[in-house]
Wavefront OBJ file of the C-alpha trace (Angstrom):
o trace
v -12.078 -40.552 4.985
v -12.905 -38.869 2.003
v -14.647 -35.545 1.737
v -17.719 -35.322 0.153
v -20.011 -32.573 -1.591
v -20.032 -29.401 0.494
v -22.034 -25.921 0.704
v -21.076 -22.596 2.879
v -22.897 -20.220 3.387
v -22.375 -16.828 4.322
v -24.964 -14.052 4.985
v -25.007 -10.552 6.503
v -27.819 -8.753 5.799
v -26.479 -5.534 7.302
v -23.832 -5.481 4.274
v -26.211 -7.174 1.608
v -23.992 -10.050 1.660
v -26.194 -13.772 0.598
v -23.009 -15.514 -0.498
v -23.012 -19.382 -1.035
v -19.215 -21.591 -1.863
v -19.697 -25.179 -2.937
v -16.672 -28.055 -2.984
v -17.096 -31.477 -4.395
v -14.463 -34.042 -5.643
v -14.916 -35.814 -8.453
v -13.148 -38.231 -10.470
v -11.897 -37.233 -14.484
v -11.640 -39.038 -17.452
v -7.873 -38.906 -17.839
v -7.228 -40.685 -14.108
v -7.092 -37.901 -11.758
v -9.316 -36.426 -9.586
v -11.122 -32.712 -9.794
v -12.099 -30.378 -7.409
v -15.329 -28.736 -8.547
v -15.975 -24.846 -7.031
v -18.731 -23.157 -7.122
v -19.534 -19.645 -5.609
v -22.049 -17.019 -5.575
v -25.055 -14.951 -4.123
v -27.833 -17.421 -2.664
v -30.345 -17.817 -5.738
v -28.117 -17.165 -8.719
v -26.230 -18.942 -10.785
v -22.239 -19.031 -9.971
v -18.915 -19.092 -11.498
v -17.646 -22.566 -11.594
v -13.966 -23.521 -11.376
v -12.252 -27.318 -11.941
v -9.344 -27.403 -10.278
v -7.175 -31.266 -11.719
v -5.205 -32.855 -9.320
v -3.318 -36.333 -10.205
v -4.180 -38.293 -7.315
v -6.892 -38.536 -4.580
v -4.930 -37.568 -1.767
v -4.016 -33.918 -3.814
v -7.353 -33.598 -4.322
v -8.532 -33.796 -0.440
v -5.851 -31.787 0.583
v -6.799 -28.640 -1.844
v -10.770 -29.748 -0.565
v -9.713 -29.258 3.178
v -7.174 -26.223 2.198
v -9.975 -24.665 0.764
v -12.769 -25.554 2.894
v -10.717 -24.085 6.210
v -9.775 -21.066 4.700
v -13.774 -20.549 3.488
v -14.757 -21.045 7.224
v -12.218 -18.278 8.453
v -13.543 -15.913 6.184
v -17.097 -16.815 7.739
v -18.501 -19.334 5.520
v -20.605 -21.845 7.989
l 1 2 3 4 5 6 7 8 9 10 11 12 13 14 15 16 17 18 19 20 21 22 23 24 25 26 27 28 29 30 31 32 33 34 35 36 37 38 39 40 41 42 43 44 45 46 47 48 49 50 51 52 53 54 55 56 57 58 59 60 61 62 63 64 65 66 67 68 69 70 71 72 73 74 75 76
C-alpha cells in the first residue's frame, strides 16, 4: 500500500517546542514521483523541500525512511 499525506507533531511546552513535519507523495511532470516536506512551528508557515525520486517504490521508501526516523525523534 501506498503512503499517503502525513502530519507529526511534536510539542513540549516546557522547552517552547510547537513543531509540526508534513510528508506527501506526489507524482511530477517528468515521470517520477516527489516527496513533498514540510516542517515548522504549529501556526507558521514552513520551509518546503521536493525531494525527486524515479519510481514509486523510491519514493515510499524515502516516505517510510523519513517518517520512522521523525517518530524516534518524537514526532507523533
Amino acid at each position: 500500500m501506498t503512503p499517503s499525506f502525513t502530519r507529526l507533531q511534536k510539542r513540549n511546552p516546557e522547552r517552547n517546542q510547537h513543531r509540526y513535519y508534513a510528508l506527501d507523495l506526489q507524482p511530477h511532470l517528468f515521470g517520477g514521483w516527489s516527496l513533498v516536506r514540510e516542517w515548522g512551528r504549529i501556526g507558521h508557515p514552513g520551509q518546503v523541500r521536493i525531494d525527486l525520486c524515479d519510481s514509486l517504490e523510491e519514493a515510499t521508501d524515502a516516505f517510510r525512511s523519513k517518517l520512522r526516523q521523525k517518530q524516534q525523534r518524537g514526532y507523533a
